[in-house]
C-alpha positions, 0 to 999 in steps of 0.5 A: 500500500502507498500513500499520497497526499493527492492521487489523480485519477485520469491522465487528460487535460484536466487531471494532469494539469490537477496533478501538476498544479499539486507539485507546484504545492509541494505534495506527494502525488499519483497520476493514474492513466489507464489508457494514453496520456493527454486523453480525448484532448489530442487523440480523436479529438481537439488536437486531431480535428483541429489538425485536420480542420487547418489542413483542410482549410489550406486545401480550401484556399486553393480551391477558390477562384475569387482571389486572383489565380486559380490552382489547376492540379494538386492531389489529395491523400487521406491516409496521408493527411491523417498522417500528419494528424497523427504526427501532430497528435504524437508530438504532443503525447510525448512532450507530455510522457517526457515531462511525467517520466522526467518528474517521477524519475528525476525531478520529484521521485521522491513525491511523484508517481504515474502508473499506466493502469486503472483506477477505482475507487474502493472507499473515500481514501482508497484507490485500487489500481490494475495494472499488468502486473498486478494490483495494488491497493493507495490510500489519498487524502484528496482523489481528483476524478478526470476520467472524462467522456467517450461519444454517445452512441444510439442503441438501434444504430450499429457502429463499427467504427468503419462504415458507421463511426463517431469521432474515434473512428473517422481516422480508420477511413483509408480514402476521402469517402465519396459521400457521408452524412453526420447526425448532429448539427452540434458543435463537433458535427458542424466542424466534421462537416467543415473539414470535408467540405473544405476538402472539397472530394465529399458529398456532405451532408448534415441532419439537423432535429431543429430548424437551424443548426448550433441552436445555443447561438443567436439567429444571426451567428446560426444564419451565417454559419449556415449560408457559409455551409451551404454556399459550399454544398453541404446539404443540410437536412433541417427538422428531421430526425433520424428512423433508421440507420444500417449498413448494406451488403456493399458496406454503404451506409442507408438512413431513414428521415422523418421530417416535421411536416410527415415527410419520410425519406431514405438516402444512401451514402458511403460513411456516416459520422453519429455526433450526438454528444459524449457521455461521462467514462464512469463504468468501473470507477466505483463512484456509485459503490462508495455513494458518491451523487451522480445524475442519472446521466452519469454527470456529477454532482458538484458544488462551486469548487468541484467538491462531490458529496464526499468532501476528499473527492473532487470531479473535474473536466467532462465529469461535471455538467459544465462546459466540456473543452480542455480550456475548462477542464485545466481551469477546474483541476488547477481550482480543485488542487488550489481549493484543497490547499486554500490558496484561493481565498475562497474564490470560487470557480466561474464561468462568465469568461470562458473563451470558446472558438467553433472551427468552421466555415469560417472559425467562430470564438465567443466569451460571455452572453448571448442574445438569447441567453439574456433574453431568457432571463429578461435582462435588458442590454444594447448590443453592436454588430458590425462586418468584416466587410469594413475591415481592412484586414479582411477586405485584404485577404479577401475574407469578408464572410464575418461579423463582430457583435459585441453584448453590453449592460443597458446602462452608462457604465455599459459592462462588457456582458457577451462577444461573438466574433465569426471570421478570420482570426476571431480568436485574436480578439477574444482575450481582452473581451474576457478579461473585461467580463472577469473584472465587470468593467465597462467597454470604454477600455476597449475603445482606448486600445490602439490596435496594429494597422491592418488587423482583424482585432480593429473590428473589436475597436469599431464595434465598441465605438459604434456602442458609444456613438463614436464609430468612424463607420457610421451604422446609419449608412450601412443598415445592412452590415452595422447594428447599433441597438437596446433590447428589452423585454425581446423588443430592439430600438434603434440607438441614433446617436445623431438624433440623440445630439439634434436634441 
């Protein structure tokens, strides 16, 4: 039997980040990972997608015509592309063993340990451990729970990970499949469905249950995406929901619609990718067992500071049923190691600032409120959009599809309450907004920034000048691209600063 102070269970990005920020306290901690380190952050996931979502989008800026010269012959290679996703993926797996095997056999041996097994839990300060070569039985003061979450799966479809797949398996596909359809209009479908289509050598096609698709975002920021989808022949099946999916005796895949209006329709495509979300990896952790409260959907219950019901037991990252991205998980496994050693002065984890980019066609970051959040809660605001048509960063690489919007408090201390940016480099301007929201300060900091010439971040700029009647480009001239107005009670009205100054 061992002891430590902090034993983690669960070696992605928010355990090991928990396991790390637990060194720098001084403690003597275990780090159990029964699988890969760096979990569904690198592997058939972030890492992975979004290296393949840039690669696809250099294939897509050959492909277009609008920009001056034409690119006749080039070729594309699936299984090398995964390749060099892989690549990517590996590189990143082994800074992150190097510095685990570096830590537990140099640098702190005497307090660190990784072992490559699983973990369960066999009492609130008891973690027994499979390993190959055996088991053994650690005793903790804290447990830290980060084993994270695998793709839902819907119990009448087979998946075989080769004709029928989630996320996992598209890298098993050998060539780029002449056609494929994604169920899911969430955020990892929608990205799937940008990285083929950008690839421009698949039929792509997307069932959405709903009348648009990311129904989380405002009407303005869905219509967009979609006409970009469209614009670049993704079929988008709205307002159907899925009767049948089943592989045929050649290995294709046909699907069964049920549309709102009665309509039952079937198609038949070579691959489908079933995106419908992640359930939490608990089977066999124990959590039940030793009476730990979890949802009946497997997610668990929480306070302010990642604590369960069992004060010594803390979940972190896709346990919880907060926001599921590898940017949160690290923030809640640093928080729960520091909320055990006291070290944030009762400060507790928030949320209102969490930064988010959606790589699509083009990338979509956001921090803060929506529209339809605050609308829910009947919470007056004033908010500005303005398009990258006017900004000369974008004009020059000929990138116009994009807008800023930019959410304030409807008062004259005017807080920074939401910012939604599609486009070009939208998560270049994004920091600044968030840091705003985390300190409840107003948009006039923003306004005083100088930004470099030409830049996509001077969009932030005019948008906020826009909010306090000082915009160089005047939303009076430009209806159509620039919005200027209040919000309340689910009524806008116009704000004219002109018309304000002729009283």
């Amino acid at each position: 039997m061992q002891n430590c102070d902090v034993c983690v269970i669960g070696g992605g990005p928010a355990g090991y980040a928990a396991a790390m920020r637990a060194l720098d306290f001084g403690k003597r901690v275990i780090l159990i990972e029964k699988d890969r380190l760096g979990g569904a952050a690198i592997y058939n996931g972030a890492l992975s997608s979004k290296t393949l979502w840039e690669l696809s989008r250099d294939v897509r800026r050959l492909r277009v015509t609008e920009r001056g010269y034409t690119v006749f012959d080039y070729k594309l290679d699936f299984a090398q592309i995964v390749k060099v996703a892989n690549k990517a993926v590996q590189e990143r797996h082994e800074q992150l063993a190097k510095q685990v095997n570096e830590l537990a056999e140099h640098i702190c041996c005497d307090r660190f340990r990784f072992i490559h097994g699983f973990g369960r839990l066999v009492s609130a300060h008891e973690i027994e451990v499979t390993t190959p070569k055996g088991k053994e039985i650690i005793t903790a003061e804290y447990v830290v729970l980060a084993t994270g979450s695998v793709p839902r799966k819907l119990p009448n479809v087979t998946i075989d990970e080769k004709s029928i797949v989630t996320s996992d398996g598209v890298g098993n596909w050998t060539k780029f499949p002449e056609s494929m359809v994604i169920l899911g209009a969430g955020v990892i479908g929608c990205e799937f469905a940008s990285i083929f289509s950008n690839f421009g050598m698949t039929d792509v096609r997307l069932i959405d249950k709903a009348d648009h698709i990311l129904p989380f975002e405002d009407k303005d920021i869905s219509e967009m995406i979609t006409e970009n989808f469209v614009a670049s022949g993704i079929q988008i099946h709205r307002n159907a929901s899925l009767e049948k999916m089943e592989i045929d005796e050649k290995g294709w895949v046909n699907y069964t619609l049920k549309f709102k209006d009665g309509r039952v329709e079937t198609y038949n495509v070579e691959k489908a990718l079933i995106s419908i979300g992640r359930v939490t990896a608990v089977n066999g952790l124990g959590v039940r067992e030793i009476g730990i409260n979890i949802t009946d959907s497997g997610n668990f219950i929480v306070d302010s500071d990642g604590r369960t019901n069992i004060p010594n037991i803390f979940a972190v990252g896709d346990l919880t049923a907060d926001i599921c991205l590898v940017n949160v998980g690290e923030l809640e496994g640093r928080h729960v190691v520091e909320t055990m050693y006291n070290s944030q002065a009762n400060k507790h984890l928030s949320y209102e600032n969490i930064s988010t980019i959606m790589f699509l066609m083009p990338e979509s970051s956001g921090v803060g409120a929506n529209e339809q959040m605050l609308m829910q809660k009947g919470i007056p605001y004033r908010v500005a959009t303005f398009s990258y048509n006017y900004i000369n960063r974008a004009i020059a690489m000929r990138s116009l599809k994009g807008l800023y919007k930019i959410i304030v408090s409807d008062d004259d201390d005017m807080r920074l309450l939401g910012m939604r940016i599609i486009g070009e480099q939208s998560s270049s301007a994004i920091q600044a907004a968030a840091l705003l929201i985390h300190m409840g300060k107003g948009i006039a900091e923003l306004a005083e920034l100088i930004h470099p010439h030409p830049s996509i971040v001077e969009g932030a700029q005019e948008c906020v000048r826009m909010l306090l009647g000082s915009s160089i480009i005047k939303p009076q001239v430009f209806p159509a691209d620039l919005r200027c107005v209040r919000v309340a009670n689910g009524v806008a009205t116009e704000i004219n600063h002109f018309l304000q100054h002729s009283k």
